[in-house]
C-alpha positions in Angstrom: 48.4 21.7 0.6 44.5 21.4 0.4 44.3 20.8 3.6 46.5 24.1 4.6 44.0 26.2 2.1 41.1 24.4 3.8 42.1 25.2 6.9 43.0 29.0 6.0 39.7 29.4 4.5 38.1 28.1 7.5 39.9 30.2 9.9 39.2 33.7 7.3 35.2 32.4 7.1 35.0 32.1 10.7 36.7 35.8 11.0 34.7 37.6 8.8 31.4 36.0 10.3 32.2 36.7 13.9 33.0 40.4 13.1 29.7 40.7 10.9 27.9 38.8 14.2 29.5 41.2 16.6 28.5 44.3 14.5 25.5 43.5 13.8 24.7 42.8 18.0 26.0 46.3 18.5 25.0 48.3 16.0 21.6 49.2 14.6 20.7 50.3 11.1 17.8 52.2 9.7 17.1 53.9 6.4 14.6 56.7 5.7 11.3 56.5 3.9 12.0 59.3 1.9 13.6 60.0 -1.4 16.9 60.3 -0.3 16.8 57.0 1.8 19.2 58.2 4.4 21.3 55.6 6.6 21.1 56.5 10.1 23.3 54.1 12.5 23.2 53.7 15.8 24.1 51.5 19.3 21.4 49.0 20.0 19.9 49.7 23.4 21.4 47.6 26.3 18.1 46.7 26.9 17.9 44.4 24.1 20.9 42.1 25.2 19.2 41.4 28.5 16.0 40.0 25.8 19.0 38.0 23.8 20.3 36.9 26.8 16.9 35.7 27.9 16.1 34.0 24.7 19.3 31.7 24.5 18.9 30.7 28.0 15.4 29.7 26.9 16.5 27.5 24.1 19.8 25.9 26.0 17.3 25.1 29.0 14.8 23.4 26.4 17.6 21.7 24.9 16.2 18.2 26.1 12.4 18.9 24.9 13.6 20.5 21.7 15.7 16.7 21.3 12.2 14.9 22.2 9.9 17.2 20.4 8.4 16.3 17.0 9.5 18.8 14.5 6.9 19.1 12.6 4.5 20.2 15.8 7.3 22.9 16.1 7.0 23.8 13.0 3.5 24.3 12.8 3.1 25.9 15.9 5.9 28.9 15.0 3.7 28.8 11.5 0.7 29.4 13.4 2.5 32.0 15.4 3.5 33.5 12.3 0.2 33.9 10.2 -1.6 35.3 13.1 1.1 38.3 13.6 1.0 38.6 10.0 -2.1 38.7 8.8 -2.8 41.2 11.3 0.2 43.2 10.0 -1.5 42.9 6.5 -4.9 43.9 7.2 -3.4 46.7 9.5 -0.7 48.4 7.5 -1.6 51.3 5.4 -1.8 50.1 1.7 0.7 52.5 1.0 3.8 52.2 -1.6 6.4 55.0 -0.8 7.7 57.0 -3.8 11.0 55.0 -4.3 11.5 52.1 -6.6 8.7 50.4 -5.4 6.4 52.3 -6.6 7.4 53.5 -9.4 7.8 49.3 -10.6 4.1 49.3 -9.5 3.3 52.4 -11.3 4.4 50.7 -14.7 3.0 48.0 -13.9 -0.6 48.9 -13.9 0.2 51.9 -17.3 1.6 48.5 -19.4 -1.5 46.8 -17.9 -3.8 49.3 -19.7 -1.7 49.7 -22.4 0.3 52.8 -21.9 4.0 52.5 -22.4 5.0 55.9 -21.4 7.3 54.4 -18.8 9.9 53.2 -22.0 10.3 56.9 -23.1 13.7 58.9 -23.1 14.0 59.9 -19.5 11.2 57.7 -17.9 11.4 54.8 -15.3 11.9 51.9 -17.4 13.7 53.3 -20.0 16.5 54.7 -17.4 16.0 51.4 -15.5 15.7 48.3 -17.7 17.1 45.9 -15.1 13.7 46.1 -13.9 11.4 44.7 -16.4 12.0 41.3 -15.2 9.9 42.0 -12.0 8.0 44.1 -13.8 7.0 41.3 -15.5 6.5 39.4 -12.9 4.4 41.6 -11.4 1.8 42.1 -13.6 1.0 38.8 -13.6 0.0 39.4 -9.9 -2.1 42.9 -11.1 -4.1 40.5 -13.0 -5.6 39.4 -10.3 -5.8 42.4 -8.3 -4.0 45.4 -7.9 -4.8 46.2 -4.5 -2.2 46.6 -1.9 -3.1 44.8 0.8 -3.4 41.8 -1.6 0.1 42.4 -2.7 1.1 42.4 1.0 -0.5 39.0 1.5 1.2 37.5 -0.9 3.9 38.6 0.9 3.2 37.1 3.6 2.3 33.6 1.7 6.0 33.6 0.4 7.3 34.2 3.6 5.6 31.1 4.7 6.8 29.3 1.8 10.6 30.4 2.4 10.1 29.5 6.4 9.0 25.8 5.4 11.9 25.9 2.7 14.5 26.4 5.3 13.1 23.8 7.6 12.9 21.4 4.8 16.6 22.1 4.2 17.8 21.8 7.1 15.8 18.6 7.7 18.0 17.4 4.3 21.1 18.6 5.5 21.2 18.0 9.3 20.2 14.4 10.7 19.4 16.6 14.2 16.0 16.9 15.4 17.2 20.2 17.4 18.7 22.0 14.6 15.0 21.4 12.6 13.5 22.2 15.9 15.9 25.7 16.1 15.4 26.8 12.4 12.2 26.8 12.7 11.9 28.8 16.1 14.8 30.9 15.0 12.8 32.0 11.9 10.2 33.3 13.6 12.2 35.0 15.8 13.8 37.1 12.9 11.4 39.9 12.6 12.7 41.7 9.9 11.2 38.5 8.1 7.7 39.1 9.0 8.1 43.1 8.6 9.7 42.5 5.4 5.7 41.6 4.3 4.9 45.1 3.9 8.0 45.6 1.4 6.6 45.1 -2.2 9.5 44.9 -4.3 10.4 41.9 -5.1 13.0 40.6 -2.3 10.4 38.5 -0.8 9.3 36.4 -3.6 12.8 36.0 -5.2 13.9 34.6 -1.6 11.3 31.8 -1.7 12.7 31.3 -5.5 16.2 31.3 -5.0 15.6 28.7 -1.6 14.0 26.4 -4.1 16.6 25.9 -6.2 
């Protein structure tokens, strides 16, 4: 009978991935920077399937050198690869915090810094919102070092190192396979929503270093 539910489970895992996979190859999301954070979806160009095509013909050629390879020179090579892209990304980006949640956490972040806790009163952010004292908390701890942008988007970009090793230490525990050490770190570069993600303060990137830790 376990077996049977195994098995079941398998086959319902394996669905609901592959449907999530092929919508997520075919269609393209993107949400506005406004106020209203609108959800516009659309088909990915064909274009871009000719560039995954390219890319897994890459890694199933270099199948033998990704067997022979020491991981850990992959791994610091896609690290170097990924600190130069994103430290230009940091020191290029507007230090800008657009007027959504963001900001707002930010903004009550720097009035409890200098002691004004207008942000708890009847109709104000925290007071409507107190899931979020938690990062506020969190994040004045980082405004006492600075409370510049650009340093926040840094730090970004430190966790995001942090949660890149993370995986390739994981899969290092988990998988005896020097190619699957070799692919999560390639493949982690590769996912750019990672890297752009560095410009996002709100949280999401430290509490995904966090939650790999543990």
């Amino acid at each position: 009978m376990k077996k049977i539910l195994g098995n079941i489970a398998l086959i319902l895992g394996t669905i609901l991935i592959s449907f999530t996979f092929i919508l997520t190859i075919i269609y393209n999301t993107l949400i506005s920077t406004d106020w209203y954070e609108r959800v516009y979806i659309s088909r990915i160009p064909s274009a871009l399937y000719c560039i995954y095509l390219i890319v897994l013909l890459i890694l199933i050629t270099n199948y033998p050198i990704l067997k022979k390879i020491n991981t850990k020179i992959v791994l610091s090579f896609s690290l170097i690869l990924f600190i130069l892209a994103g430290l230009y990304l940091v020191f290029n980006a507007d230090p800008y915090l657009r007027n959504a949640d963001q900001m707002w956490v930010w903004n009550a972040v720097k009035n409890i810094n200098n002691g004004n806790y207008v942000d708890f009163e009847k109709g104000q952010y925290l007071n409507a919102h107190p899931l979020q004292l938690g990062l506020v908390t969190f994040e004045r701890l980082i405004a006492t070092f600075s409370e510049n942008i650009t340093f926040l988007y840094f730090l970004n970009l430190l966790f995001n190192i942090g949660s890149i090793i993370l995986l390739w230490l994981i899969s290092k525990i988990v998988y005896e396979n020097t190619v699957v050490q070799n692919l999560t770190a390639i493949i982690s570069i590769l996912f750019t929503p990672l890297l752009f993600n560095t410009l996002f303060v709100y949280g999401n990137v430290f509490g995904m270093q966090i939650n790999k830790e543990h």
